[in-house]
C-alpha positions as CSV (number, residue, x, y, z in Angstrom):
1,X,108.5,-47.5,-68.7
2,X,108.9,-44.9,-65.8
3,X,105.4,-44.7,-64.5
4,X,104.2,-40.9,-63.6
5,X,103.5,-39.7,-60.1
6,X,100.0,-40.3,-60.0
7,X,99.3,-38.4,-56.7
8,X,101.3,-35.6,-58.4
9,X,100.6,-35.3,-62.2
10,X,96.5,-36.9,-62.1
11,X,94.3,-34.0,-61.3
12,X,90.9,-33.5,-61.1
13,X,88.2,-31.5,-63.4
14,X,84.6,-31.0,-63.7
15,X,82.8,-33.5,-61.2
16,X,83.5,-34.6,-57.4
17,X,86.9,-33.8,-55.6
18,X,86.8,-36.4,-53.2
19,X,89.6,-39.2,-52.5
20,X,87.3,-42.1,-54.4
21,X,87.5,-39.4,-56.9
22,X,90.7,-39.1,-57.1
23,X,91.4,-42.9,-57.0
24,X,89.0,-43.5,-60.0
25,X,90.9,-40.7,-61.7
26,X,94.2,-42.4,-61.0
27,X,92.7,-45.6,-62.5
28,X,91.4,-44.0,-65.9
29,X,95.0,-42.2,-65.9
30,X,96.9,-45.6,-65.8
31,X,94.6,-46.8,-68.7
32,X,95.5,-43.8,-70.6
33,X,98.9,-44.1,-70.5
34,X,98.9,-47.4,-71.5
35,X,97.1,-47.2,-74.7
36,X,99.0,-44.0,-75.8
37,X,96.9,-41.2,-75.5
38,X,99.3,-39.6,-72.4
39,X,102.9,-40.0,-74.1
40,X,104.7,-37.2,-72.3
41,X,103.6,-38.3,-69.1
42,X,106.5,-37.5,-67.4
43,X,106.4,-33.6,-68.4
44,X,102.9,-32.8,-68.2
45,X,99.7,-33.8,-66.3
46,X,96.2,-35.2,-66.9
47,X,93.2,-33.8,-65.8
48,X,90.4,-35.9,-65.3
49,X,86.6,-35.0,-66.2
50,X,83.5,-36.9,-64.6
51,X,85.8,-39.1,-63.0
52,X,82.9,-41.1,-61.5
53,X,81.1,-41.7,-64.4
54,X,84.1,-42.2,-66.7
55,X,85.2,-44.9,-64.4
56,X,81.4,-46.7,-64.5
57,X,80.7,-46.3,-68.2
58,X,84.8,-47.7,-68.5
59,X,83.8,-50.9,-66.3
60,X,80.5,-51.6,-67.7
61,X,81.4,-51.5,-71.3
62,X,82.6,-54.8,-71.6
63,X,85.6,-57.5,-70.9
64,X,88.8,-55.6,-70.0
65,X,92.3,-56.9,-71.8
66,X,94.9,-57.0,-68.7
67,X,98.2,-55.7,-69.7
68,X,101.0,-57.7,-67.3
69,X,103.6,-55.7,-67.8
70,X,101.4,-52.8,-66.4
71,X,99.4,-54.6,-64.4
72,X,96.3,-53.3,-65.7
73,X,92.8,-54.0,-67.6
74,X,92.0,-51.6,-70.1
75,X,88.1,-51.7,-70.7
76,X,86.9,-51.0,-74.1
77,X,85.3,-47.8,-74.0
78,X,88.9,-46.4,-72.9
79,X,89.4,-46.4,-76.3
80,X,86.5,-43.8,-77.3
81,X,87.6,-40.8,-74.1
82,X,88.0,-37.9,-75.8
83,X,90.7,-35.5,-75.0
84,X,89.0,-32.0,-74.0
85,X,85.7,-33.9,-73.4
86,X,86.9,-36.3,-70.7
87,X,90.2,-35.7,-70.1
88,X,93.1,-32.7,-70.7
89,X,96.4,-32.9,-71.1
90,X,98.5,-29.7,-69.6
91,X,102.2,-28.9,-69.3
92,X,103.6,-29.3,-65.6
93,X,104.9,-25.7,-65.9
94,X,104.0,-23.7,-63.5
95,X,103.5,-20.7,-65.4
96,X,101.3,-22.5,-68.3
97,X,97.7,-21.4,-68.1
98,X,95.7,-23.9,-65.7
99,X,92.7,-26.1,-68.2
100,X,90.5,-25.8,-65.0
101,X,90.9,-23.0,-62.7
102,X,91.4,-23.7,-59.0
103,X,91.9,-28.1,-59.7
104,X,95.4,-27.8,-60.9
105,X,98.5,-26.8,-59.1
């Protein structure tokens, strides 16, 4: 699979917009991906809500499943973010209206 570019396409929303932000964002992204709920991820981008506290309540709510051939654990409660809630999906295109205003490119 060809992987996104994370420092690119994973964006920020509601919440801190610092660089441990952004990492935890990356992180919730990459367990996104891999259980299908960002399939055109090489056209569009993911904005990511709360990052912060999506990335605690994602480690705390239980034993992770590593996927080798992503080389990543997907926690349980990846399964229950909801798209507009905790993350958006947006087209890449410049000219598509921005989900937040002044987070995405």
């Amino acid at each position: 699979m060809t992987k996104p570019d994370w420092n690119r396409q994973v964006k920020l929303g509601r919440g801190r917009s610092d660089t441990g932000a952004h990492h935890r964002a990356i992180e919730i992204a990459r367990q996104l991906l891999v259980i299908g709920r960002w399939p055109d991820h090489l056209h569009t981008l993911i904005v990511i809500h709360n990052a912060y506290d999506l990335h605690r309540h994602l480690q705390l709510s239980g034993a992770g499943v590593y996927d080798a051939g992503q080389g990543i654990t997907v926690y349980p409660a990846a399964y229950e973010l909801a798209a507009g809630q905790d993350y958006e999906v947006a087209p890449m295109d410049a000219t598509a209206p921005h989900p937040i205003p002044g987070r995405c490119p």
